[in-house]
Structure formats: C-alpha cells, structure tokens
mmCIF file as gemmi writes it, N, C-alpha and C atoms, coordinates in Angstrom:
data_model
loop_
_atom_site.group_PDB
_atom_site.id
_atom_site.type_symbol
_atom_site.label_atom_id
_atom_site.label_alt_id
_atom_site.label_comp_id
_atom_site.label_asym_id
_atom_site.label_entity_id
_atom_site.label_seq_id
_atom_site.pdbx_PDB_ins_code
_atom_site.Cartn_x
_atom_site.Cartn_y
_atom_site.Cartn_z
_atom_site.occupancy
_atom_site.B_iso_or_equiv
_atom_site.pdbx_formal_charge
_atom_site.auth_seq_id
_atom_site.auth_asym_id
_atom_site.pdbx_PDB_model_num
ATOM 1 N N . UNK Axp A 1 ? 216.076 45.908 -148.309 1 0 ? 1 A 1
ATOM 2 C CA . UNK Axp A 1 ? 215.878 46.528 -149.625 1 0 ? 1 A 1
ATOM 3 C C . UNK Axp A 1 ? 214.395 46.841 -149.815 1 0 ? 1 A 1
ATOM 4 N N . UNK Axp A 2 ? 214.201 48.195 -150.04 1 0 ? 2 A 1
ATOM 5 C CA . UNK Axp A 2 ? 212.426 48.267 -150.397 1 0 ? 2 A 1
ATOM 6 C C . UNK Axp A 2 ? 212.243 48.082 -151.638 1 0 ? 2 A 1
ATOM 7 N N . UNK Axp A 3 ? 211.075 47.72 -151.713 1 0 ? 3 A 1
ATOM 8 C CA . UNK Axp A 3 ? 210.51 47.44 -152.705 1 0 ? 3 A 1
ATOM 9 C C . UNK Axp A 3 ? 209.894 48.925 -153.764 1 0 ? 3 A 1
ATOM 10 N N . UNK Axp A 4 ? 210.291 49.363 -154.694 1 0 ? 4 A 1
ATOM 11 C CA . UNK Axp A 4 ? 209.595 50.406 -155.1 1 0 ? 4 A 1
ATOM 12 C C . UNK Axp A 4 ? 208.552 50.035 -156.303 1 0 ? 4 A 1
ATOM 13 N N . UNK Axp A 5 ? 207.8 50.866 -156.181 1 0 ? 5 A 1
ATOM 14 C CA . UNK Axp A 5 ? 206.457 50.827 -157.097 1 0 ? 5 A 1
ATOM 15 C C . UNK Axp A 5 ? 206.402 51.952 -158.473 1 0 ? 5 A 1
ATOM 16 N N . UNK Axp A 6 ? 206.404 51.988 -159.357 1 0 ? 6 A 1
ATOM 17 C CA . UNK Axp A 6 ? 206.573 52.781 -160.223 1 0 ? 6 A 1
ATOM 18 C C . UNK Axp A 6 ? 204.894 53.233 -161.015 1 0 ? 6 A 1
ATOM 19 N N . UNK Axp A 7 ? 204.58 54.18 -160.876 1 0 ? 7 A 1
ATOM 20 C CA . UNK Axp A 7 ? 203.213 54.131 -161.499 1 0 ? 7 A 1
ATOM 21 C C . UNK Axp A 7 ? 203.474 55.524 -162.71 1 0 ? 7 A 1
ATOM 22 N N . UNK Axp A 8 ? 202.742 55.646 -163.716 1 0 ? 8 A 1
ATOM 23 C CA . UNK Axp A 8 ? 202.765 56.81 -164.912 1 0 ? 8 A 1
ATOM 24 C C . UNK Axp A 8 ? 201.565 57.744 -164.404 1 0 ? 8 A 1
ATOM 25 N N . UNK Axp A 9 ? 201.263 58.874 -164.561 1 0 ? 9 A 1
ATOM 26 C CA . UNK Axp A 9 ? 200.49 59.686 -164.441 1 0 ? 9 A 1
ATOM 27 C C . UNK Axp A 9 ? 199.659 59.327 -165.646 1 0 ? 9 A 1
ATOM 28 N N . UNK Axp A 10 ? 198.82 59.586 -166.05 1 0 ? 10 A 1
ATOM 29 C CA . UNK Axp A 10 ? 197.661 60.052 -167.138 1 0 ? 10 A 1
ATOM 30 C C . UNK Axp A 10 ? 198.443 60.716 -168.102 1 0 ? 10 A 1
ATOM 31 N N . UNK Axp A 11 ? 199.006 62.114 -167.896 1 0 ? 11 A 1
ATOM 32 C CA . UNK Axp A 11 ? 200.063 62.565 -168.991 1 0 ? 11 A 1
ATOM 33 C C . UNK Axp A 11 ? 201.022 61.72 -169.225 1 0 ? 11 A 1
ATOM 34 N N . UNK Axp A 12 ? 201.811 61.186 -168.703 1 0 ? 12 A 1
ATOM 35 C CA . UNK Axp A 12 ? 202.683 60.492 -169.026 1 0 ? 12 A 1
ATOM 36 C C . UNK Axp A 12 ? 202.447 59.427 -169.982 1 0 ? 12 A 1
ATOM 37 N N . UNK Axp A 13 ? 201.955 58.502 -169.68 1 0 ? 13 A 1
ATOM 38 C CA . UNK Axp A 13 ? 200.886 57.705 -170.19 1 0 ? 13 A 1
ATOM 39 C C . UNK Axp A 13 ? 200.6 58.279 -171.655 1 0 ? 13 A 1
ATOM 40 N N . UNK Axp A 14 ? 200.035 59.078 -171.897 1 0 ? 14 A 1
ATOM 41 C CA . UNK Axp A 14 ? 199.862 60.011 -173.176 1 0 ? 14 A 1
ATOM 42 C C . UNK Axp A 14 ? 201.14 60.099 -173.959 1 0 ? 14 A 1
ATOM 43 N N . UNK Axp A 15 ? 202.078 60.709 -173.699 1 0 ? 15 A 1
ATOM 44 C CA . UNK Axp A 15 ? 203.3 61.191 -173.629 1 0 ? 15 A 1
ATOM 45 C C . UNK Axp A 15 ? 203.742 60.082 -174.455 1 0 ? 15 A 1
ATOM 46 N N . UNK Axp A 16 ? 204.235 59.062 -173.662 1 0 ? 16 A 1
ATOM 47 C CA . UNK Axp A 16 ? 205.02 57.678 -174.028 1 0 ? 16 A 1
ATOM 48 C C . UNK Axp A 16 ? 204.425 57.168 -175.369 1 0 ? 16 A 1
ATOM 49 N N . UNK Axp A 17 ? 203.287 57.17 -175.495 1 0 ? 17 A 1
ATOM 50 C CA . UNK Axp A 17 ? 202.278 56.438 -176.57 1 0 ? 17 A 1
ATOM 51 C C . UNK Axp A 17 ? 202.726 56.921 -178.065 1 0 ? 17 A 1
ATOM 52 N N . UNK Axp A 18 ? 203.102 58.726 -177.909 1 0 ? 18 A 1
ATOM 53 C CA . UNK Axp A 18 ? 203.261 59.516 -179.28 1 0 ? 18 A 1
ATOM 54 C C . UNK Axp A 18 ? 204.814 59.598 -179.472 1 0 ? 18 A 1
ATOM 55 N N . UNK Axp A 19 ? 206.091 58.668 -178.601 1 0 ? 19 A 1
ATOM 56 C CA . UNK Axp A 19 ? 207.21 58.584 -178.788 1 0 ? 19 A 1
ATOM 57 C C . UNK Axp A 19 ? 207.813 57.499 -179.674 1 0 ? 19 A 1
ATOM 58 N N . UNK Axp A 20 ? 208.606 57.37 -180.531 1 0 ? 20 A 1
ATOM 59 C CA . UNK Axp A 20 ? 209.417 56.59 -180.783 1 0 ? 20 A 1
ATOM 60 C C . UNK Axp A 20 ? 209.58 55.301 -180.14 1 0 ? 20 A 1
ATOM 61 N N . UNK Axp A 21 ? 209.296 54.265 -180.927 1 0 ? 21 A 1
ATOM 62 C CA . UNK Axp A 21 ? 209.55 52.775 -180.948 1 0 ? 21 A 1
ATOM 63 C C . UNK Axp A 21 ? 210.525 52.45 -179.49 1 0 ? 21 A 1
ATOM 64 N N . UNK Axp A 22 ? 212.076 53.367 -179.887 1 0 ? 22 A 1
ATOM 65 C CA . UNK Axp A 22 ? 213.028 53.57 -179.582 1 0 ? 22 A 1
ATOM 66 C C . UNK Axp A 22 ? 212.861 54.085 -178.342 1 0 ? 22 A 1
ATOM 67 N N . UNK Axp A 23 ? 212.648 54.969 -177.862 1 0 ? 23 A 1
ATOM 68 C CA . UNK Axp A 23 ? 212.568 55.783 -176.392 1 0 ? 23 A 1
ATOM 69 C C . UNK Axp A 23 ? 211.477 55.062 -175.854 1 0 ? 23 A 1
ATOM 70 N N . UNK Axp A 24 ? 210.438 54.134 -176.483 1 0 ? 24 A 1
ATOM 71 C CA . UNK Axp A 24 ? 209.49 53.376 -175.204 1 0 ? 24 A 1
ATOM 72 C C . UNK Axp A 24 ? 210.148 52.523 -174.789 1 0 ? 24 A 1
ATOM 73 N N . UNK Axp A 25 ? 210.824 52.036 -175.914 1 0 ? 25 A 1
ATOM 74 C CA . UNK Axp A 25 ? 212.008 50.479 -175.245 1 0 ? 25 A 1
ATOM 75 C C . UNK Axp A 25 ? 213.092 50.864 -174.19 1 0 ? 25 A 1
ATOM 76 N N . UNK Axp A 26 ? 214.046 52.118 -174.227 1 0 ? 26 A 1
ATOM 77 C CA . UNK Axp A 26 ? 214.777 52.679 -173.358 1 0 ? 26 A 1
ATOM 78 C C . UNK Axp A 26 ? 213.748 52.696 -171.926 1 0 ? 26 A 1
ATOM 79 N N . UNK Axp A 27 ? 212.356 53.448 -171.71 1 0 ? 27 A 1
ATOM 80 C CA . UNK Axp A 27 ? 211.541 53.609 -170.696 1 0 ? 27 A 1
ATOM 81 C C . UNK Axp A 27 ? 211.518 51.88 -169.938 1 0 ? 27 A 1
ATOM 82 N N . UNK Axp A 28 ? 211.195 51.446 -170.636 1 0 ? 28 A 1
ATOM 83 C CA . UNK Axp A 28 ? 210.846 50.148 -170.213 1 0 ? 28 A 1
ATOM 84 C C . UNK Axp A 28 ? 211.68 49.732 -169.505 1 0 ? 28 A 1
ATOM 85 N N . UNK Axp A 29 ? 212.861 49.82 -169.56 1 0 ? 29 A 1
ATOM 86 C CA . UNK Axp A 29 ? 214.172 49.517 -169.003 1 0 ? 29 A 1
ATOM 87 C C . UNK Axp A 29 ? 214.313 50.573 -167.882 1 0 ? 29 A 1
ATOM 88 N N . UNK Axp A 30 ? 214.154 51.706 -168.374 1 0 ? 30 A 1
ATOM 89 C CA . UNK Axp A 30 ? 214.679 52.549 -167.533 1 0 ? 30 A 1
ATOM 90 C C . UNK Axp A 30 ? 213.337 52.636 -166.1 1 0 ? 30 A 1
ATOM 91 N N . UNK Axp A 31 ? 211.794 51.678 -166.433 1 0 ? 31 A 1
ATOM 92 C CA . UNK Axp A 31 ? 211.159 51.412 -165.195 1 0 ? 31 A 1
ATOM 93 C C . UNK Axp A 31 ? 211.821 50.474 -164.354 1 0 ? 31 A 1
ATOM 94 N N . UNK Axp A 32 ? 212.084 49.852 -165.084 1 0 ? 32 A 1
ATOM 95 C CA . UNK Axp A 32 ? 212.824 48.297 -164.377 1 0 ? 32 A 1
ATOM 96 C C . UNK Axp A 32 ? 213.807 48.36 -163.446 1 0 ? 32 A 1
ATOM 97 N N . UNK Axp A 33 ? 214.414 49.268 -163.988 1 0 ? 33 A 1
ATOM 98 C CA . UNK Axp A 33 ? 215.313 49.062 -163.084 1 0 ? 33 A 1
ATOM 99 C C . UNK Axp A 33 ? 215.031 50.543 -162.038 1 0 ? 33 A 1
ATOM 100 N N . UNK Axp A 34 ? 214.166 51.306 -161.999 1 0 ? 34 A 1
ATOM 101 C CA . UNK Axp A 34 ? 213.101 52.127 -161.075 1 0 ? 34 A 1
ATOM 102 C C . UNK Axp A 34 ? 213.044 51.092 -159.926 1 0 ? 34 A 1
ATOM 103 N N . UNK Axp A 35 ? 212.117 50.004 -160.408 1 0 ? 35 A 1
ATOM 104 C CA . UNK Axp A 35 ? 211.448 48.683 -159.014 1 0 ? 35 A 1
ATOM 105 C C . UNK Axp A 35 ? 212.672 48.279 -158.721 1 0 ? 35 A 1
ATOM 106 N N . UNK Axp A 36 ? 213.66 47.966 -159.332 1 0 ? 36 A 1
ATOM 107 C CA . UNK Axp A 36 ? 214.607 47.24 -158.282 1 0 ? 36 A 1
ATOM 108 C C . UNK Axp A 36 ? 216.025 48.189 -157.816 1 0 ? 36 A 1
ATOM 109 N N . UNK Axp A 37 ? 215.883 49.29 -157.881 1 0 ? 37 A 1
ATOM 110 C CA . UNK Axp A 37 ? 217.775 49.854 -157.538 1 0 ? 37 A 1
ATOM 111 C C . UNK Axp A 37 ? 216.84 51.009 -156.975 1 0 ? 37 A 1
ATOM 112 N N . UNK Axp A 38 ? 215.154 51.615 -156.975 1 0 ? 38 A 1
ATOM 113 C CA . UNK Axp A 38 ? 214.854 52.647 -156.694 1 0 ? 38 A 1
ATOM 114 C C . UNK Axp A 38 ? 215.377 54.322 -157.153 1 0 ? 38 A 1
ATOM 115 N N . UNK Axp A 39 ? 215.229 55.215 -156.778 1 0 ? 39 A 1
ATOM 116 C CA . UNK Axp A 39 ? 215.269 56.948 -157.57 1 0 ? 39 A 1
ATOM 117 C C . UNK Axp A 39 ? 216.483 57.133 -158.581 1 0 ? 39 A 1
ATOM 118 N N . UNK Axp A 40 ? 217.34 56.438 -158.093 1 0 ? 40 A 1
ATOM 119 C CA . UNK Axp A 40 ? 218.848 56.734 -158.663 1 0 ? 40 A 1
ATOM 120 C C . UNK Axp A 40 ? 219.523 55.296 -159.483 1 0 ? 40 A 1
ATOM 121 N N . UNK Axp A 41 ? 218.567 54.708 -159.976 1 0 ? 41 A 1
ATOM 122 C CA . UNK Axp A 41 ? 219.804 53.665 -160.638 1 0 ? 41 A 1
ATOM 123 C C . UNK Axp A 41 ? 220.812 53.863 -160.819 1 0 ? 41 A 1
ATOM 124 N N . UNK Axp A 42 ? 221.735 53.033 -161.123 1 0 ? 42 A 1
ATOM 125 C CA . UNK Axp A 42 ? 223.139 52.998 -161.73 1 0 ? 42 A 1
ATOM 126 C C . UNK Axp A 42 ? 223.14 52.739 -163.451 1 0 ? 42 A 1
ATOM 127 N N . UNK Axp A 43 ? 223.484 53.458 -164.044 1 0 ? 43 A 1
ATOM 128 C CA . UNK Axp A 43 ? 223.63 53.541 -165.496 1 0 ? 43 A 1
ATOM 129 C C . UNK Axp A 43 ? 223.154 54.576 -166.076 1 0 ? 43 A 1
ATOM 130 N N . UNK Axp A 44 ? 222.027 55.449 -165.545 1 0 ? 44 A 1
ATOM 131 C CA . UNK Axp A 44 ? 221.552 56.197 -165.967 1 0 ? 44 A 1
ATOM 132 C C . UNK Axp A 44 ? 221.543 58.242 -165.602 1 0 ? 44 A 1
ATOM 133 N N . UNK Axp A 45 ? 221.43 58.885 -166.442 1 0 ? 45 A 1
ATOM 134 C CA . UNK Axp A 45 ? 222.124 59.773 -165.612 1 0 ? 45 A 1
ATOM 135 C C . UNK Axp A 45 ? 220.503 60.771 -165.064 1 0 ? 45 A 1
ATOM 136 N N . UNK Axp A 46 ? 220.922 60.858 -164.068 1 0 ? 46 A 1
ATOM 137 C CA . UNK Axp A 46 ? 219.638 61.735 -163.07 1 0 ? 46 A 1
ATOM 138 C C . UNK Axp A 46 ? 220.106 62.549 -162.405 1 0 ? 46 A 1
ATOM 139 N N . UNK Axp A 47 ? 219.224 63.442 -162.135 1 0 ? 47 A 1
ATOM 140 C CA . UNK Axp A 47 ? 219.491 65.055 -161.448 1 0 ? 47 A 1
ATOM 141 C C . UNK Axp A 47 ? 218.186 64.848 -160.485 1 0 ? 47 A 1
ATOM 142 N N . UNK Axp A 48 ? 218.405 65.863 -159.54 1 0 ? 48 A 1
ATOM 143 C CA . UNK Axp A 48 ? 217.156 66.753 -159.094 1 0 ? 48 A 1
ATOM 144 C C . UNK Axp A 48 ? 216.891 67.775 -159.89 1 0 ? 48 A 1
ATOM 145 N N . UNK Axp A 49 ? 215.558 67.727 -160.207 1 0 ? 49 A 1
ATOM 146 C CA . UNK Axp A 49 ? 214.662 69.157 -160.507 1 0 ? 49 A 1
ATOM 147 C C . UNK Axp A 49 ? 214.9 70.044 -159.839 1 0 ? 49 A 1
ATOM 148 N N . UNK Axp A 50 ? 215.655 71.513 -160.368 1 0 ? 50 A 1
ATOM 149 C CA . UNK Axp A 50 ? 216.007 72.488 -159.316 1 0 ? 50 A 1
ATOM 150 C C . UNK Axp A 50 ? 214.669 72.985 -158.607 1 0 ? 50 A 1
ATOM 151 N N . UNK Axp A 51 ? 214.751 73.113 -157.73 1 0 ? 51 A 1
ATOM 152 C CA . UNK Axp A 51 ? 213.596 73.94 -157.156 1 0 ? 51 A 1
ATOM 153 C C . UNK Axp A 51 ? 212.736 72.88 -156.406 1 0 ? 51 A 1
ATOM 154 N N . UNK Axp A 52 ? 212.763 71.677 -156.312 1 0 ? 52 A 1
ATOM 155 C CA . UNK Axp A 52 ? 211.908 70.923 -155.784 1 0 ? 52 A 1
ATOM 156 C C . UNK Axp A 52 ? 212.578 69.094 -155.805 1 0 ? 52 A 1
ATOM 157 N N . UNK Axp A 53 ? 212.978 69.636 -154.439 1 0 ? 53 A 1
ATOM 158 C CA . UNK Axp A 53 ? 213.942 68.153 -154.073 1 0 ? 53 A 1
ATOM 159 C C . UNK Axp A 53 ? 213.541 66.959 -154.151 1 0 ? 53 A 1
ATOM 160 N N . UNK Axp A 54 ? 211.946 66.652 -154.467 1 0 ? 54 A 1
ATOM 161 C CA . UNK Axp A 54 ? 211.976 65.54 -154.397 1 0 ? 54 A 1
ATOM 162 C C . UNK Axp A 54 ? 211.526 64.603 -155.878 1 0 ? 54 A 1
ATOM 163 N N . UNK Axp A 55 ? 211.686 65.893 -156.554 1 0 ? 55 A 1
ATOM 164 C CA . UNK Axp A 55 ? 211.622 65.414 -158.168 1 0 ? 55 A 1
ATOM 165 C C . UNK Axp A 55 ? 212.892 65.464 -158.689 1 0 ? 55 A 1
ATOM 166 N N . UNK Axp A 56 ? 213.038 63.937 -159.491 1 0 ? 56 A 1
ATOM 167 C CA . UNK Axp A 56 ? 213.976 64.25 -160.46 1 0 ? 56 A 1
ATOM 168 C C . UNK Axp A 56 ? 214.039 63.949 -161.819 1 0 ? 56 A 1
ATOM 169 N N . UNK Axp A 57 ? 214.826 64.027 -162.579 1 0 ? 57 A 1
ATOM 170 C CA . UNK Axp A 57 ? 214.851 64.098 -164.065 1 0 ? 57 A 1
ATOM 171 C C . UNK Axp A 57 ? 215.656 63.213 -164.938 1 0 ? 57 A 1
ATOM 172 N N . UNK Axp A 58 ? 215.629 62.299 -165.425 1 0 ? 58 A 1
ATOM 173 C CA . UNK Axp A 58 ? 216.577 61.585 -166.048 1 0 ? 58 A 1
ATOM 174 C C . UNK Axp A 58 ? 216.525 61.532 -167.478 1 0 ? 58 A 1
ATOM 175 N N . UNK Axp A 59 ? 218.138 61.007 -168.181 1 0 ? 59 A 1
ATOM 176 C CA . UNK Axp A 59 ? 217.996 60.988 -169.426 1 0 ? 59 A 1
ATOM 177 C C . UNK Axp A 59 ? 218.099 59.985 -170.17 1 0 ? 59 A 1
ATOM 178 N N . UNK Axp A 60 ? 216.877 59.802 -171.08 1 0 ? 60 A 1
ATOM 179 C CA . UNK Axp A 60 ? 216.698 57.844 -171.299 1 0 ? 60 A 1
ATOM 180 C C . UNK Axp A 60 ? 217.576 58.328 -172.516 1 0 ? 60 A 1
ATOM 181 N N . UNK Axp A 61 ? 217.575 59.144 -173.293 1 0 ? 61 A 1
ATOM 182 C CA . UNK Axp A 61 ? 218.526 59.669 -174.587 1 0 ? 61 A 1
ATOM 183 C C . UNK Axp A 61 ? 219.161 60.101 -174.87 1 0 ? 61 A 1
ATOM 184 N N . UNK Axp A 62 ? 219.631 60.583 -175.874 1 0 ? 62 A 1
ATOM 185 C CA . UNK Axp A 62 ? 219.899 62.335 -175.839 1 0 ? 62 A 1
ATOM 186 C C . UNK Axp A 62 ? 219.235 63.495 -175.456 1 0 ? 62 A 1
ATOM 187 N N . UNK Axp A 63 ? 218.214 63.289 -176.6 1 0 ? 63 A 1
ATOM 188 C CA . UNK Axp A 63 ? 217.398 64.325 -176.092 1 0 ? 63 A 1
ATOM 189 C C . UNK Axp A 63 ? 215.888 64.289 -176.056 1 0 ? 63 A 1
ATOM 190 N N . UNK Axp A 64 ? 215.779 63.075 -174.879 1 0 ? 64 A 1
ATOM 191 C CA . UNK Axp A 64 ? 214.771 62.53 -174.544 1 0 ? 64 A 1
ATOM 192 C C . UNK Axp A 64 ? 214.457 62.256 -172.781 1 0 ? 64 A 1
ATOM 193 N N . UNK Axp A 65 ? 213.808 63.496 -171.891 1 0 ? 65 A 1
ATOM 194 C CA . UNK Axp A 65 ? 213.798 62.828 -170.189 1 0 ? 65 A 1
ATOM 195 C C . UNK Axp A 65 ? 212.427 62.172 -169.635 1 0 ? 65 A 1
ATOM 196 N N . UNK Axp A 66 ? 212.664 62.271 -168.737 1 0 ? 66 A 1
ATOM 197 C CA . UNK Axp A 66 ? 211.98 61.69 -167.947 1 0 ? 66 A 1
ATOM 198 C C . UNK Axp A 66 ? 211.991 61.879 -166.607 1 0 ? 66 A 1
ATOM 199 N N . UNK Axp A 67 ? 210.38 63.134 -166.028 1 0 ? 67 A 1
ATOM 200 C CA . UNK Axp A 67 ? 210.896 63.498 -165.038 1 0 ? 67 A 1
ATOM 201 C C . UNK Axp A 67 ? 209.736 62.379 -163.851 1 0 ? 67 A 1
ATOM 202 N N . UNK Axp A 68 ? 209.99 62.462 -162.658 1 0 ? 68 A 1
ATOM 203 C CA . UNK Axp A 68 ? 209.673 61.978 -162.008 1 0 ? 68 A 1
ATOM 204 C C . UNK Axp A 68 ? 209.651 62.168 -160.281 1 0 ? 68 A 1
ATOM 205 N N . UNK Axp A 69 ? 208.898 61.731 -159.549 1 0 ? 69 A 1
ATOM 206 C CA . UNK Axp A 69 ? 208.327 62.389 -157.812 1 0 ? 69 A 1
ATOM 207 C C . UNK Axp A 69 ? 208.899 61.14 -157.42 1 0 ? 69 A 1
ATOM 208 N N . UNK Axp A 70 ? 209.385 61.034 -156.132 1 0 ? 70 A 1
ATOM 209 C CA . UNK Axp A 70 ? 209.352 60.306 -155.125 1 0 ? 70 A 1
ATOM 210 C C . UNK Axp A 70 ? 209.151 60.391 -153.877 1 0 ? 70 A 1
ATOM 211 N N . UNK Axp A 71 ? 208.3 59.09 -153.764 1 0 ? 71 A 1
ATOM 212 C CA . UNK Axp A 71 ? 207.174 59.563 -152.082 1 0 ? 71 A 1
ATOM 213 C C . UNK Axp A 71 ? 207.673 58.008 -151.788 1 0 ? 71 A 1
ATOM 214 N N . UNK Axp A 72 ? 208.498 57.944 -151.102 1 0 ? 72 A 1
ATOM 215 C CA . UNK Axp A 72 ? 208.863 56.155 -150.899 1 0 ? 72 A 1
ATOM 216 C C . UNK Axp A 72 ? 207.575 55.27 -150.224 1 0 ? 72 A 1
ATOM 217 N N . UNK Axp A 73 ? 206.973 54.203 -150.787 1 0 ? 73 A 1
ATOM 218 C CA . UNK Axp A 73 ? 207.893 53.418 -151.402 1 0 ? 73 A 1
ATOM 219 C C . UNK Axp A 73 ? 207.596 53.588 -153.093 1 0 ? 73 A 1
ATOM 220 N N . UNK Axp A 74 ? 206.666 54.908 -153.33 1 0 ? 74 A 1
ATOM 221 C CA . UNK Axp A 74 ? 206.208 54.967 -154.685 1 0 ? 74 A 1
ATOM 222 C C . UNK Axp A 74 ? 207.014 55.595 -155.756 1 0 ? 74 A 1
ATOM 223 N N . UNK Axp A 75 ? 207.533 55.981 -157.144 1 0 ? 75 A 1
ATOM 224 C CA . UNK Axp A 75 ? 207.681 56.563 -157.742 1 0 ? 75 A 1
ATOM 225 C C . UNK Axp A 75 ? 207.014 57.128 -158.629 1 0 ? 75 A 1
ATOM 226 N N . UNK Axp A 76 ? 206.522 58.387 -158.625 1 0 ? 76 A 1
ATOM 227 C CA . UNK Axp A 76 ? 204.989 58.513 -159.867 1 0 ? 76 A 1
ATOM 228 C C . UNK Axp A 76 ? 205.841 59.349 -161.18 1 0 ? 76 A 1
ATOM 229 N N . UNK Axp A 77 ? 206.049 58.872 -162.31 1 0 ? 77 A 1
ATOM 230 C CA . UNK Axp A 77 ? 206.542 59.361 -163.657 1 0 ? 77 A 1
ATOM 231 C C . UNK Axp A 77 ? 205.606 60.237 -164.076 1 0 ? 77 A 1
ATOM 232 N N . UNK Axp A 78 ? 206.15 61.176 -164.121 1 0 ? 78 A 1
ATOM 233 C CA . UNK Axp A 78 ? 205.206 62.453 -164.338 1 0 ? 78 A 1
ATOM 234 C C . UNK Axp A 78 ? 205.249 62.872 -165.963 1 0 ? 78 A 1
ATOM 235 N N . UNK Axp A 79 ? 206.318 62.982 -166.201 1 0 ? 79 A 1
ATOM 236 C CA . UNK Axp A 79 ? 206.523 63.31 -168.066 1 0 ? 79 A 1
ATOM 237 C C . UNK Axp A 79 ? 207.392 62.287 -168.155 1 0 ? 79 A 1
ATOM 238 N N . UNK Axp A 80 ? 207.562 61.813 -169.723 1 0 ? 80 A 1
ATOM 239 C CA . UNK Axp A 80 ? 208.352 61.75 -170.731 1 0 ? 80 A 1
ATOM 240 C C . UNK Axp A 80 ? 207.87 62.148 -172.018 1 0 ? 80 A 1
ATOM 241 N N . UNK Axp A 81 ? 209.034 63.206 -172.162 1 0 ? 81 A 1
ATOM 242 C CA . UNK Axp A 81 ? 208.966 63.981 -173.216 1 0 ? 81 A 1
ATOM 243 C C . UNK Axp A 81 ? 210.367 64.323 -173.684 1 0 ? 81 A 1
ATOM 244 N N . UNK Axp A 82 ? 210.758 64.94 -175.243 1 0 ? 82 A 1
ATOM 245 C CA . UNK Axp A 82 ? 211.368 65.508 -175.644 1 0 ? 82 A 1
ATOM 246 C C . UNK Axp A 82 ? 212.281 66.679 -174.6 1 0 ? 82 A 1
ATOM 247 N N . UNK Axp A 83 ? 213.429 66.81 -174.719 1 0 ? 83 A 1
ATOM 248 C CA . UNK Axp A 83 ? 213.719 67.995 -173.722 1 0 ? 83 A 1
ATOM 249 C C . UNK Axp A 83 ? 213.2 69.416 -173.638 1 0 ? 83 A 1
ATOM 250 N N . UNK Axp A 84 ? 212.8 69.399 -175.386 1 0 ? 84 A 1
ATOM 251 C CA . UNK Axp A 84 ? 212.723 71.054 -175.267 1 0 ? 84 A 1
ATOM 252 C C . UNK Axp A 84 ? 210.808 71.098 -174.766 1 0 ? 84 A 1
ATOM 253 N N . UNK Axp A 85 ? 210.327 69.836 -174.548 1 0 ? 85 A 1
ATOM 254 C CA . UNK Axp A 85 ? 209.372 69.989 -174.161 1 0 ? 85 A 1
ATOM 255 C C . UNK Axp A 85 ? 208.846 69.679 -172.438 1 0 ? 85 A 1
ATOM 256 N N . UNK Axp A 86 ? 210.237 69.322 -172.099 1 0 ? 86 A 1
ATOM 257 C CA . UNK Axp A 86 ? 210.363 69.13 -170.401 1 0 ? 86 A 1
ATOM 258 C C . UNK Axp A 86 ? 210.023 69.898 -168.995 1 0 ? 86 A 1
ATOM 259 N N . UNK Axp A 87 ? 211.065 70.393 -169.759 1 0 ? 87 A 1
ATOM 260 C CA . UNK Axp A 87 ? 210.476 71.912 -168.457 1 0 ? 87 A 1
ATOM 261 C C . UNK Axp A 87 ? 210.05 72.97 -168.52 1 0 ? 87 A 1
C-alpha cells in the first residue's frame, strides 16, 4: 500500500479559507481519506478532468469541487471552489 502525500497549492490554500465552515469540514475528510485509499476513494464521487488524465475532480457537495494532480506518491489540490467557479 503506498503511502500518499496530499499537499494544497497557494490558491487552494486561499480558496478553502473564504469557504464555508461546512465545505472545510467535508475537505478535511475528503484529505484523509486522499493519504490513506489514494486518487479515488470510496465514498466520494470523482472524475477525470477531460482533457488531462492525470487531473481529477471531485465533489465534496453539491455544488462545491475539488480539483486535483496526481504524480504518485504525491497529490497536489489545486482548487477548491464553488462549481461555477471550477473550470
């Protein structure tokens, strides 16, 4: 089992700070279980980013994602944001 590493970008980082109580607590969870199940947890629903296979996108809400790179053994969280502010 590898070990994965989860790190936030600078935007991201930003991002998370101006969200809801609510969607940082979902993130938090939704890192956690990033380090231990790696790109694809179970519970949560994730896609690939069309156009670029090794990003993908998940949804901590409704209408709240979270997109993200994977370079194993790292994961770098690139946004969380609102959807209509995602892509």
């Amino acid at each position: 089992m590898t070990a994965w590493v989860v790190v936030l970008t600078k935007r991201a980082g930003k991002n998370l700070k101006k969200l809801p109580k609510e969607i940082i607590e979902i993130m938090d969870q939704f890192r956690r279980d990033l380090e231990t199940e790696g790109p694809t947890p179970n519970g949560w629903i994730v896609k690939h980013v069309q156009g670029s296979p090794e990003c993908f996108s998940a949804r901590l809400k409704r209408e709240y994602r979270v997109i993200y790179e994977v370079i194993a053994p790292t994961i770098i969280v690139i946004s969380v944001s609102h959807r209509k502010e995602s892509y």
